[in-house]
Backbone as JSON Lines, residues from 0, in Angstrom:
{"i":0,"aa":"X","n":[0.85,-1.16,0.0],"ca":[0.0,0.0,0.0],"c":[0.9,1.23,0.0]}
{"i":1,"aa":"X","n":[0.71,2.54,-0.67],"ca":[1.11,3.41,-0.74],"c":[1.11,4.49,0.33]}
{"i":2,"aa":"X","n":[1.74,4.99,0.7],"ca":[1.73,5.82,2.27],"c":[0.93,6.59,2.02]}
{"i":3,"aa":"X","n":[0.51,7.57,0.88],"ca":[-0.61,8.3,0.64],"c":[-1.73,7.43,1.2]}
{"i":4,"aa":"X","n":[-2.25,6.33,0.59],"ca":[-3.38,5.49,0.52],"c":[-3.16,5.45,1.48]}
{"i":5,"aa":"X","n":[-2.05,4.99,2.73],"ca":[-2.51,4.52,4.02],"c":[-2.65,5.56,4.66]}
{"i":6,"aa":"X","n":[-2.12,7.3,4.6],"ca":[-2.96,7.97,5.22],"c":[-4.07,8.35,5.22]}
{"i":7,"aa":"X","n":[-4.72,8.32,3.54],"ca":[-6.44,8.47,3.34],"c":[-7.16,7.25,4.45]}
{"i":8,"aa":"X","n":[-6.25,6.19,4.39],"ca":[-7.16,5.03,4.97],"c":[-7.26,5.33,6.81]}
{"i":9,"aa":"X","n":[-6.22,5.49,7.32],"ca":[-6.39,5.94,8.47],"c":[-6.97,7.36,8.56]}
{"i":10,"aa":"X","n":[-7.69,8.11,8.48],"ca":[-8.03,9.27,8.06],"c":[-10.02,8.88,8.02]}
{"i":11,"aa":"X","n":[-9.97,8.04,6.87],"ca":[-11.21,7.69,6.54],"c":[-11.68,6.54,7.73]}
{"i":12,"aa":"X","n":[-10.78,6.15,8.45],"ca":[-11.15,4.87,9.73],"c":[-10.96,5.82,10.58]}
{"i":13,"aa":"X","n":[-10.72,6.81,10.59],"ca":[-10.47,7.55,12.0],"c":[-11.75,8.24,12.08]}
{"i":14,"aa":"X","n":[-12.45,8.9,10.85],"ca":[-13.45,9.71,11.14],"c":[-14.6,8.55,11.21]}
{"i":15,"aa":"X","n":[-14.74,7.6,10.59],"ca":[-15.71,6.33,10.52],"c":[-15.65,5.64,11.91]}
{"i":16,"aa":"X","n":[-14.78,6.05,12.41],"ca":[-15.17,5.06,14.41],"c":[-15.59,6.59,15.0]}
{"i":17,"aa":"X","n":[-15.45,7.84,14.83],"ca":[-15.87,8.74,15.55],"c":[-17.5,8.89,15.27]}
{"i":18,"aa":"X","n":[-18.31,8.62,14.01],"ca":[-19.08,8.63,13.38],"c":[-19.86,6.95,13.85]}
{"i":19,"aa":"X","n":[-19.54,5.8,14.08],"ca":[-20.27,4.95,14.16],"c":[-19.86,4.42,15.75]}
{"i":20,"aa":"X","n":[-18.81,5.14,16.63],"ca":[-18.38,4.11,17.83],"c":[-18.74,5.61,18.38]}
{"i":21,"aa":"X","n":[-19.31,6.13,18.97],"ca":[-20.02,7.31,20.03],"c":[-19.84,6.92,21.48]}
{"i":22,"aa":"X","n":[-18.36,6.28,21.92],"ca":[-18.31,5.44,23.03],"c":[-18.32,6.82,24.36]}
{"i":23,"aa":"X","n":[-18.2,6.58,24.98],"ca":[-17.8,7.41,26.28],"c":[-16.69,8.32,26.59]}
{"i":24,"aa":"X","n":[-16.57,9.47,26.17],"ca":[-15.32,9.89,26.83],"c":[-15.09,10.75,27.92]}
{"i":25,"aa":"X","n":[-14.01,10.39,28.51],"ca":[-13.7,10.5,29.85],"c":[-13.35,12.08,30.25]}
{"i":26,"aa":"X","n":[-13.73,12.93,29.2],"ca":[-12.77,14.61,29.47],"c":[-12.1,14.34,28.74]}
{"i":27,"aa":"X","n":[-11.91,15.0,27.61],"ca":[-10.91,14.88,26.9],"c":[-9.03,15.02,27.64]}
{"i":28,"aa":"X","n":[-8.98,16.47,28.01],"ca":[-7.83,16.62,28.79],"c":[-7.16,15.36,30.11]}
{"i":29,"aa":"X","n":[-8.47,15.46,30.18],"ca":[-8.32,14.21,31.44],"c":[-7.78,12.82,30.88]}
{"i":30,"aa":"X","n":[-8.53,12.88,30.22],"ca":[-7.85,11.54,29.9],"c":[-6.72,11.06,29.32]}
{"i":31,"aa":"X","n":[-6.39,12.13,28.18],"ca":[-4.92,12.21,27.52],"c":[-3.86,12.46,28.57]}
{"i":32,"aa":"X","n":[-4.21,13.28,29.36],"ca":[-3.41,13.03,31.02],"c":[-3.05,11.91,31.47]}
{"i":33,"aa":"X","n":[-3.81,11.34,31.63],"ca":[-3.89,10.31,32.48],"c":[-3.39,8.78,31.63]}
{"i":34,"aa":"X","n":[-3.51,8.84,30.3],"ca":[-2.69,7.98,29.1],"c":[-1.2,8.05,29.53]}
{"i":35,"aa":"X","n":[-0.92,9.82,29.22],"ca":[0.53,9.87,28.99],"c":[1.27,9.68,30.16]}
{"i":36,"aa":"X","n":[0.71,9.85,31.44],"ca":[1.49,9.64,32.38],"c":[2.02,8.3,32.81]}
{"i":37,"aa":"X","n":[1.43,7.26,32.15],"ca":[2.3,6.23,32.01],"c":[2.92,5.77,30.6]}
{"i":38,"aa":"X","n":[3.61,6.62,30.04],"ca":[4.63,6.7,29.16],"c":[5.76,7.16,29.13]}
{"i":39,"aa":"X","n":[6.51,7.19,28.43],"ca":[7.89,7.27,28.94],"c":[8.39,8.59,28.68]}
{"i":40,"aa":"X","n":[7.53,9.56,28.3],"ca":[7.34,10.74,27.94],"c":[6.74,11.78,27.33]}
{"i":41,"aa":"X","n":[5.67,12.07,29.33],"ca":[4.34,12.5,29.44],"c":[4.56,13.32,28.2]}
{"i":42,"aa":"X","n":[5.15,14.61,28.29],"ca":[5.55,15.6,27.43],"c":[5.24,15.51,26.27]}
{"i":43,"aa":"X","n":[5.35,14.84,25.4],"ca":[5.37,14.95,23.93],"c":[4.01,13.89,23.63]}
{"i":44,"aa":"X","n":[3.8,12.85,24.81],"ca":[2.52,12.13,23.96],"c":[1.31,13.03,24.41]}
{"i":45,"aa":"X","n":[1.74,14.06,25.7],"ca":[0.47,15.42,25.27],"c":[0.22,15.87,24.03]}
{"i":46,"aa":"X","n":[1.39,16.5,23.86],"ca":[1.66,17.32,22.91],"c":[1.31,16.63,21.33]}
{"i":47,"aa":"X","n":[1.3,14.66,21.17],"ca":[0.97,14.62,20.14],"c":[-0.35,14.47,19.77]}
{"i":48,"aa":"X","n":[-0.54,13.7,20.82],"ca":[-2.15,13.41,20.88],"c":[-3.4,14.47,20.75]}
{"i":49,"aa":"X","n":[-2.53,15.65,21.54],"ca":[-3.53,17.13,21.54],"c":[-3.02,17.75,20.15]}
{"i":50,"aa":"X","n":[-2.3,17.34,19.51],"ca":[-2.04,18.19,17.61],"c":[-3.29,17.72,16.96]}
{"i":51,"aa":"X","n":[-3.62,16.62,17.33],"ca":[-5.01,15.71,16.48],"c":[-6.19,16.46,17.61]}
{"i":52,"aa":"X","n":[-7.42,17.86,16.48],"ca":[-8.3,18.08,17.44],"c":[-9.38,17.23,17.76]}
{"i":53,"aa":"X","n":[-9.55,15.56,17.01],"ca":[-10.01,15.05,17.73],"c":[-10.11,14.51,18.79]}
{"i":54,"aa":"X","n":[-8.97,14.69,19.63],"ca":[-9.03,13.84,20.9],"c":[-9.2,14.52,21.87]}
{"i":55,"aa":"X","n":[-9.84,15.88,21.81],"ca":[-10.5,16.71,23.03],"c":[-11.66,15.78,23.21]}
{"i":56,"aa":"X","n":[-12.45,15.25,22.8],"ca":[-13.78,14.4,23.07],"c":[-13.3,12.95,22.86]}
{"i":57,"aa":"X","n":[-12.0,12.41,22.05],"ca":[-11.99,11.13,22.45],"c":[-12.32,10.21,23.19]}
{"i":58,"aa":"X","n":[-12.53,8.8,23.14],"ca":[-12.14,8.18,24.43],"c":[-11.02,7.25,23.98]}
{"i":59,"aa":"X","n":[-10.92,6.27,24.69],"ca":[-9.64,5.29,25.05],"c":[-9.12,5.25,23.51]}
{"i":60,"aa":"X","n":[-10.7,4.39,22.75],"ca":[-10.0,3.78,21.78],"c":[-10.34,4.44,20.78]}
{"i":61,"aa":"X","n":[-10.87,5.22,20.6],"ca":[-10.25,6.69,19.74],"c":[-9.03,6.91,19.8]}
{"i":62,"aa":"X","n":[-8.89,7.79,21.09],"ca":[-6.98,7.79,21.15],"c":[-6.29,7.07,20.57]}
{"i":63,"aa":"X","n":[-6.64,5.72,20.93],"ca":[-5.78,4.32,20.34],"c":[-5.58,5.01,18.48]}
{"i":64,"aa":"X","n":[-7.03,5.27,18.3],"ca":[-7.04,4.91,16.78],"c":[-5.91,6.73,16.31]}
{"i":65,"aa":"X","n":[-6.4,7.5,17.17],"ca":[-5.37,8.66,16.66],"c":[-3.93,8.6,17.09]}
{"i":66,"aa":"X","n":[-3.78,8.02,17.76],"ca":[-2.04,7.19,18.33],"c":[-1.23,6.22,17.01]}
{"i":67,"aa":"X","n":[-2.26,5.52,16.71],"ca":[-1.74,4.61,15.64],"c":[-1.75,5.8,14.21]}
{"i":68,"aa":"X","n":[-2.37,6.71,13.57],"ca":[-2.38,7.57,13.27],"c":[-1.09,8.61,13.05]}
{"i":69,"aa":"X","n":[-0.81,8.75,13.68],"ca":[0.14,9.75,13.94],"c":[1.46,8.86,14.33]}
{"i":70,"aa":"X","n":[1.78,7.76,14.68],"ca":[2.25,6.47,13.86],"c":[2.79,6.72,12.64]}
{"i":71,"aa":"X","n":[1.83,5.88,12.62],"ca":[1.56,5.77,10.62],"c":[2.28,7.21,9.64]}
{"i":72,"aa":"X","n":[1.54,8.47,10.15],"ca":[2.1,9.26,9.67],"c":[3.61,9.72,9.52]}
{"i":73,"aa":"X","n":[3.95,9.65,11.04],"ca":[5.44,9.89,10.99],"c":[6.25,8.85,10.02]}
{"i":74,"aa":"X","n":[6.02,7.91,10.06],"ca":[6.88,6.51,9.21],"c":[6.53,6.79,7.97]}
{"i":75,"aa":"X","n":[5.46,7.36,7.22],"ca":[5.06,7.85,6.03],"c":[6.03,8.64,5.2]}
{"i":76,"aa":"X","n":[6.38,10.24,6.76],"ca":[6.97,11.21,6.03],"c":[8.69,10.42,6.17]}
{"i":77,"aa":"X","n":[9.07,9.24,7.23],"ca":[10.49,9.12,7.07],"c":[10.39,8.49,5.76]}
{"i":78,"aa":"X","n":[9.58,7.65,5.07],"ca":[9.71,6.57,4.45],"c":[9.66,7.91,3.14]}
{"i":79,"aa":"X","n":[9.16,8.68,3.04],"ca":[9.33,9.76,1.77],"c":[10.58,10.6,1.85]}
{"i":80,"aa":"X","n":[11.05,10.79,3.43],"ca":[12.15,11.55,3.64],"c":[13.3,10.43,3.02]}
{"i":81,"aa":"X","n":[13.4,8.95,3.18],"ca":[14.36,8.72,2.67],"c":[14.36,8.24,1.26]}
{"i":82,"aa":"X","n":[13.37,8.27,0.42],"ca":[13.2,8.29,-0.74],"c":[13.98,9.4,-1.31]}
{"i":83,"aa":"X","n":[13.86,10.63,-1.05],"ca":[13.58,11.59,-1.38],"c":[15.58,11.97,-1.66]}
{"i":84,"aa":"X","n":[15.99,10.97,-0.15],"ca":[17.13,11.03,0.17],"c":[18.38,10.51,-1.04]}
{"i":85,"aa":"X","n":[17.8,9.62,-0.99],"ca":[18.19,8.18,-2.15],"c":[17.94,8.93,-3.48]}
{"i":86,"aa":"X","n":[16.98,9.68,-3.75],"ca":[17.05,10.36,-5.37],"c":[17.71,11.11,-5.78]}
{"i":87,"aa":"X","n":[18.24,12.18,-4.26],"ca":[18.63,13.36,-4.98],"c":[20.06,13.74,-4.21]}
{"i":88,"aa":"X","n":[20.67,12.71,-3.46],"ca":[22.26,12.41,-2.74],"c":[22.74,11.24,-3.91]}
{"i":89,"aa":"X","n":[23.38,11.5,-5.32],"ca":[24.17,10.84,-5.83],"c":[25.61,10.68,-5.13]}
{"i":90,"aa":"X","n":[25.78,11.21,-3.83],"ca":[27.45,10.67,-3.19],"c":[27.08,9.65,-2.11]}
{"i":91,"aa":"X","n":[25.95,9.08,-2.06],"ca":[25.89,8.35,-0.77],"c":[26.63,6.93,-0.87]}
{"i":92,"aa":"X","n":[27.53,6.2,-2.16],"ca":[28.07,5.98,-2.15],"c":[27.35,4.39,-1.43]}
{"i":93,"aa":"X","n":[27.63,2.74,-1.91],"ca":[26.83,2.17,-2.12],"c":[26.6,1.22,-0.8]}
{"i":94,"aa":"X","n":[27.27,1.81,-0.06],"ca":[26.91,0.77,1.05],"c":[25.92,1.57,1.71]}
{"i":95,"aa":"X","n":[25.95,2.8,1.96],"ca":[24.87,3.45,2.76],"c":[23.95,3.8,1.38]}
{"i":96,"aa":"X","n":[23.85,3.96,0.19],"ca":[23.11,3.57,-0.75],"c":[21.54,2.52,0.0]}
{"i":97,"aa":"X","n":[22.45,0.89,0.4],"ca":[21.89,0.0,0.29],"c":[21.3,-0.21,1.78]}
{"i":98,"aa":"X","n":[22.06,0.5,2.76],"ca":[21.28,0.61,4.13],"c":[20.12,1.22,4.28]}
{"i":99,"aa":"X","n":[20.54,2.55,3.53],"ca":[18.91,3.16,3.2],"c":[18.24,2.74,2.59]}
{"i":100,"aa":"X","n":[18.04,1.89,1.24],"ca":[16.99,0.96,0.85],"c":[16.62,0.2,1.54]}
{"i":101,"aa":"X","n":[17.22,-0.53,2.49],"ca":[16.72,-1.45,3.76],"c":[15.85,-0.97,4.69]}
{"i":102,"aa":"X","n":[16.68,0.27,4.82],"ca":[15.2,1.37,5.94],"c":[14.39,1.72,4.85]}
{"i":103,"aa":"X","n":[14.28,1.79,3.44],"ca":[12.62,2.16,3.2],"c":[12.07,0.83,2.89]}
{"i":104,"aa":"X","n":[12.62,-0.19,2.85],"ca":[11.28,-1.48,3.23],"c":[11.2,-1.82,4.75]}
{"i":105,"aa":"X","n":[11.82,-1.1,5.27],"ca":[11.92,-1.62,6.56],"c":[10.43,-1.2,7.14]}
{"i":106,"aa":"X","n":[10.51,0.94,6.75],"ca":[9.52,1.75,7.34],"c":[8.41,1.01,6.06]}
{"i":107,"aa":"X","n":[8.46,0.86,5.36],"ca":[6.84,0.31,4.68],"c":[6.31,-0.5,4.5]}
{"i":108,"aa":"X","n":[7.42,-1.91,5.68],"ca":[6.69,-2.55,6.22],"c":[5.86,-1.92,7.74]}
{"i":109,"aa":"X","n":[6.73,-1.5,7.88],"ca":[6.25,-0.62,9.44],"c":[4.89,-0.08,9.04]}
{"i":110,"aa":"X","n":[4.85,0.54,8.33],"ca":[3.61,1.3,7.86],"c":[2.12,0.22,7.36]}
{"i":111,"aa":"X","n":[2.65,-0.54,6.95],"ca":[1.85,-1.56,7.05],"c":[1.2,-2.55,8.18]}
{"i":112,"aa":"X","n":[2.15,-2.85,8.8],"ca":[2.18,-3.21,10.38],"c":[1.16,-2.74,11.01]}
{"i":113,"aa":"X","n":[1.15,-0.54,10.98],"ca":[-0.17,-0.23,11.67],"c":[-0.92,-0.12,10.89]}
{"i":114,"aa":"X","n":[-1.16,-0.18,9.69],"ca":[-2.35,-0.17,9.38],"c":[-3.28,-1.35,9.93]}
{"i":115,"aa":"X","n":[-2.67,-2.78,9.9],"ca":[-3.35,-3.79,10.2],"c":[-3.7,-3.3,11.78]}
{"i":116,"aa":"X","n":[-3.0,-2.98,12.74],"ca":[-2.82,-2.88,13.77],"c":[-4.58,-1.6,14.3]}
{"i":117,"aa":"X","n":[-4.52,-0.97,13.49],"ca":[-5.72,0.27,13.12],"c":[-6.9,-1.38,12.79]}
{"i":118,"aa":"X","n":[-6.54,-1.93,12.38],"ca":[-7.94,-2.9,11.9],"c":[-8.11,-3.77,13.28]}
{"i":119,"aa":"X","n":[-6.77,-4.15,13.53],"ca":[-6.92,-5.11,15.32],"c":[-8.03,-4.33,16.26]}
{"i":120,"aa":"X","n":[-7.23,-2.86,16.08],"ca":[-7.71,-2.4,17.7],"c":[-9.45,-1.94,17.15]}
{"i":121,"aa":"X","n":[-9.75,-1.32,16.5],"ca":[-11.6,-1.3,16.25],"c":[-12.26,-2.75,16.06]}
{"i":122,"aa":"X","n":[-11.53,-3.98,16.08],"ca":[-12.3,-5.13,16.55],"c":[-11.73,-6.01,18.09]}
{"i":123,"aa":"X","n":[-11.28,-4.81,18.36],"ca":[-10.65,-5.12,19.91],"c":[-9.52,-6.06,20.14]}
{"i":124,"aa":"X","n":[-8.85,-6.27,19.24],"ca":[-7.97,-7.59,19.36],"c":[-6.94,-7.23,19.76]}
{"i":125,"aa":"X","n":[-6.82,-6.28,21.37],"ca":[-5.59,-5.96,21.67],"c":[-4.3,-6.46,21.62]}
{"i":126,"aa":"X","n":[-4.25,-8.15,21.74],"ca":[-2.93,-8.47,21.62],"c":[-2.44,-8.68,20.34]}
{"i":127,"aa":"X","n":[-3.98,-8.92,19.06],"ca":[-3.08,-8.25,18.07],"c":[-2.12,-7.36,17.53]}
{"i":128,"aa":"X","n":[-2.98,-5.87,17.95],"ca":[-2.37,-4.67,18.08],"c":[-0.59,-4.87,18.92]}
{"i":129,"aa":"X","n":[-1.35,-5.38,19.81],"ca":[0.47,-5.36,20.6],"c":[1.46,-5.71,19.4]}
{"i":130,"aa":"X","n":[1.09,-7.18,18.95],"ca":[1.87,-7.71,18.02],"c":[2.36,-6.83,16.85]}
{"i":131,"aa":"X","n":[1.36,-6.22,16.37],"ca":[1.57,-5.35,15.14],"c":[2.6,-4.4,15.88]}
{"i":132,"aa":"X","n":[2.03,-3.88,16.45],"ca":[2.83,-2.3,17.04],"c":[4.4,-2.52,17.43]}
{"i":133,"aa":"X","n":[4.42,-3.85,18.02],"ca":[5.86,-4.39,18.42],"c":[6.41,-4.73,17.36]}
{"i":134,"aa":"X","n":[6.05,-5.0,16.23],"ca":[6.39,-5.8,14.84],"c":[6.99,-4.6,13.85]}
{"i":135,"aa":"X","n":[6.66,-3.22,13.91],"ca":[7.0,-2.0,13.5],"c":[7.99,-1.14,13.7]}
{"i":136,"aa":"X","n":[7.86,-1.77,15.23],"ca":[8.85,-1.3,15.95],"c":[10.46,-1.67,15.93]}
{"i":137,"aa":"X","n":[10.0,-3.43,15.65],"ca":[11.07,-3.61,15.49],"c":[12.13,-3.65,13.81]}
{"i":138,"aa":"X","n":[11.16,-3.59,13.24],"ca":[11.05,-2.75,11.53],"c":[12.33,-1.53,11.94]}
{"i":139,"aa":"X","n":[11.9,-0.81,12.51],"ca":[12.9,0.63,12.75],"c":[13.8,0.48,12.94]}
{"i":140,"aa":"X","n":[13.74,-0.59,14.51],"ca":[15.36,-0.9,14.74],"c":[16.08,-1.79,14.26]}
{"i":141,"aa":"X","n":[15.22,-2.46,13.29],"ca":[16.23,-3.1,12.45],"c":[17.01,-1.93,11.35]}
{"i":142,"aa":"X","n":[15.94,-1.24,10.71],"ca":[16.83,-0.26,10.37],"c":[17.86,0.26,10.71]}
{"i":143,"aa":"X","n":[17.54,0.75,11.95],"ca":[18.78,2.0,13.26],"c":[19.92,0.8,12.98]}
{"i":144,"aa":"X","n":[20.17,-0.81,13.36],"ca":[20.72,-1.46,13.98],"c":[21.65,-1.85,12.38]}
{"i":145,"aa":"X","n":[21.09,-1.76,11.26],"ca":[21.53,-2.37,9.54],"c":[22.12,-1.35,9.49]}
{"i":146,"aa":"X","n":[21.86,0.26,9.63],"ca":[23.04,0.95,9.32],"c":[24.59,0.89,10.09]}
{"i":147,"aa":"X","n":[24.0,1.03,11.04],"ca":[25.5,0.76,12.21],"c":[26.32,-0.25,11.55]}
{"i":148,"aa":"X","n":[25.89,-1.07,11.4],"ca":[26.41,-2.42,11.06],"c":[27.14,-2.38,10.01]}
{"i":149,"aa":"X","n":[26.39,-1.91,9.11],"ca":[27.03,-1.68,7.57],"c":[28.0,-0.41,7.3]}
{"i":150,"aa":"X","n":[27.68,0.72,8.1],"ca":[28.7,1.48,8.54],"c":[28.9,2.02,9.37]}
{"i":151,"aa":"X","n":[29.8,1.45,10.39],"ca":[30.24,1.01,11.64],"c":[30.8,3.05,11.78]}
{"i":152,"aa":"X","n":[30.86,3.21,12.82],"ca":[30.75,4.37,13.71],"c":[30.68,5.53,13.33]}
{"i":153,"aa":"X","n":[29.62,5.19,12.09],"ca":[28.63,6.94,11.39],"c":[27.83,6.26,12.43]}
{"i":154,"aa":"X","n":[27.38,8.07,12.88],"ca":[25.87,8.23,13.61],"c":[25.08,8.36,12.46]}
{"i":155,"aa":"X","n":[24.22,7.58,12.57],"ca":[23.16,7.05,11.22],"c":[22.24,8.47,11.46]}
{"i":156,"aa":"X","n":[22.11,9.38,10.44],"ca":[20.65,10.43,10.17],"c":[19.41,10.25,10.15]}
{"i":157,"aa":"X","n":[18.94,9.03,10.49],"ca":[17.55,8.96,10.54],"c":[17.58,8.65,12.02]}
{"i":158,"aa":"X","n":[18.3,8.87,13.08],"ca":[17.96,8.28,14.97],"c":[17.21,8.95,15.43]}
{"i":159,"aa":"X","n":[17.27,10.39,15.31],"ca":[16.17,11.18,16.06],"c":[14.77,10.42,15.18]}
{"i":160,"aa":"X","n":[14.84,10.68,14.09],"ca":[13.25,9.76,13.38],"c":[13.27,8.82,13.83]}
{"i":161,"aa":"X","n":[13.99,7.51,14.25],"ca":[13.5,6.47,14.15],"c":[13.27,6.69,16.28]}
{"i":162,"aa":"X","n":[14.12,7.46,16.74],"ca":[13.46,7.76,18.45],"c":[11.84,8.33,18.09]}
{"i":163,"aa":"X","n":[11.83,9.33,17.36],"ca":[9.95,9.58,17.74],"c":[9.27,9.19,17.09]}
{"i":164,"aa":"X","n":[9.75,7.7,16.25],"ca":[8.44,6.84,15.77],"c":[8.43,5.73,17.23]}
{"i":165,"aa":"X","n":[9.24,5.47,17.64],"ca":[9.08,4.21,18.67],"c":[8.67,5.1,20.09]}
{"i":166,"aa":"X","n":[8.57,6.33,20.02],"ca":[8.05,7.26,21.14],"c":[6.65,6.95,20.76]}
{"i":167,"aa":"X","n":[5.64,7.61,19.45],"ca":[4.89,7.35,19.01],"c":[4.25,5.91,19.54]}
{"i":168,"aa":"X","n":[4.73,4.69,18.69],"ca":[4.54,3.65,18.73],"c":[4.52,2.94,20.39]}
{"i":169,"aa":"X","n":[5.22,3.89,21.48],"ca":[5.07,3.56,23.38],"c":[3.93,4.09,23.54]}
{"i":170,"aa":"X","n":[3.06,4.91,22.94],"ca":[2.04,5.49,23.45],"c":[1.03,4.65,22.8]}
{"i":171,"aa":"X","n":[0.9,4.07,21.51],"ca":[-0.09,3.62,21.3],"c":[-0.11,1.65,22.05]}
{"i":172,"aa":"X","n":[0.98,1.19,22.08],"ca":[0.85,0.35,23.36],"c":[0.68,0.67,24.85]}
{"i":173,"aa":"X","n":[1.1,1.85,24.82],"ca":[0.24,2.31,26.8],"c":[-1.66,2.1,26.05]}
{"i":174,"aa":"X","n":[-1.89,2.85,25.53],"ca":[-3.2,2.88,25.15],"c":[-3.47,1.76,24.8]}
{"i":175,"aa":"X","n":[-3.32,0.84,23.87],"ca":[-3.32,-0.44,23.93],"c":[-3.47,-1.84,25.61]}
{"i":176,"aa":"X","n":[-2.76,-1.21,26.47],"ca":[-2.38,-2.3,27.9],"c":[-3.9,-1.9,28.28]}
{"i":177,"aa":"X","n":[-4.16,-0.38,28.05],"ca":[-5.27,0.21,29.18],"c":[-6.81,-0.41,28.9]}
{"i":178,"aa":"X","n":[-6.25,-0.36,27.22],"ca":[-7.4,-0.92,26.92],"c":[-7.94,-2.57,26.76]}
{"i":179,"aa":"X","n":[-6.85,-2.89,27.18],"ca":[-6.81,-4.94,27.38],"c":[-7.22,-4.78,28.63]}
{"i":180,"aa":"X","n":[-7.07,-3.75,29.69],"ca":[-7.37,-4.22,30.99],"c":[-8.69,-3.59,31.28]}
{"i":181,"aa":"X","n":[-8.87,-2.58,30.38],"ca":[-10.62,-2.42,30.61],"c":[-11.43,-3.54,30.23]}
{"i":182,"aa":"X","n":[-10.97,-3.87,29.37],"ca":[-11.53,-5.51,28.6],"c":[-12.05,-6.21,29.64]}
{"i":183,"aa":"X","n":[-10.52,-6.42,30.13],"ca":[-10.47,-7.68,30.92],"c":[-11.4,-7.51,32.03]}
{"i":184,"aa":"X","n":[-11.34,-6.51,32.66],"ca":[-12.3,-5.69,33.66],"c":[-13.83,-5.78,33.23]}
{"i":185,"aa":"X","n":[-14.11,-5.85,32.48],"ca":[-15.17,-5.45,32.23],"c":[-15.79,-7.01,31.51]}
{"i":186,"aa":"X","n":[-15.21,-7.65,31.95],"ca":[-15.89,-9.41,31.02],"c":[-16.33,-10.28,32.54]}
């Protein structure tokens, strides 16, 4: 799938569960509070979660679905950032050439990963989701981990990207645990 297509698709599933799932939400503020504070950094999963103005009225798994979202997106723009990289750096010279082709199947499998992961969590299959979300994750760092490797003590240019996709990707498994244990709670 094309990262365009998978942002129309998350986009068009994001407004389609706000539109057919009218679940409960908890305060908006309140609750994105109360998400991020068990993450590994309250700070920025405020800050991402509140960029999307749907999640002033969210609830859980809304969030979930705008978490995976904003996901998706970031791995979109690396996966175009290193396209973009690869077209128009004729000195990258062929070993980091071929590391960076590895990170863009790496991120579009990643990108794929949540999309399925966007289909787990609106039929509740949290430990799907886990799976997916962990499965993306580790997509990245295989990336982070193929460049090192292949060229041993460059600081690889995509680390800060590939730190705030797996920042990203901690928040939508906090949201993910909360929502296995409301489950579970609630059966």
């Amino acid at each position: 799938m094309k990262p365009v297509t998978s942002f129309f698709l998350f986009s068009a599933t994001l407004s389609l569960t706000f539109f057919f799932h009218p679940s409960v939400a908890k305060g908006s503020t309140n609750l994105i509070q109360e998400v991020c504070t068990k993450t590994h950094n309250k700070v920025n999963c405020v800050a991402s979660l509140e960029s999307n103005p749907d999640s002033k009225q969210a609830n859980l798994q809304q969030l979930g679905i705008i978490a995976l979202n904003l996901a998706s997106t970031n791995a979109t723009n690396t996966s175009s950032y290193i396209k973009t990289t690869l077209l128009s750096n004729k000195t990258l010279g062929p070993v980091n050439e071929q590391a960076l082709e590895d990170c863009s199947d790496q991120y579009l499998d990643a990108i794929q990963q949540l999309d399925d992961s966007v289909a787990a969590l609106l039929a509740n299959a949290t430990n799907d989701v886990r799976a997916w979300v962990r499965a993306a994750v580790a997509d990245v760092e295989s990336c982070e981990n193929g460049f090192k490797k292949q060229v041993p003590g460059q600081q690889m240019f995509l680390s800060s990207r590939n730190a705030v996709f797996r920042q990203l990707c901690n928040n939508v498994l906090v949201i993910n645990k909360l929502l296995s244990q409301t489950s579970a709670g609630s059966n």
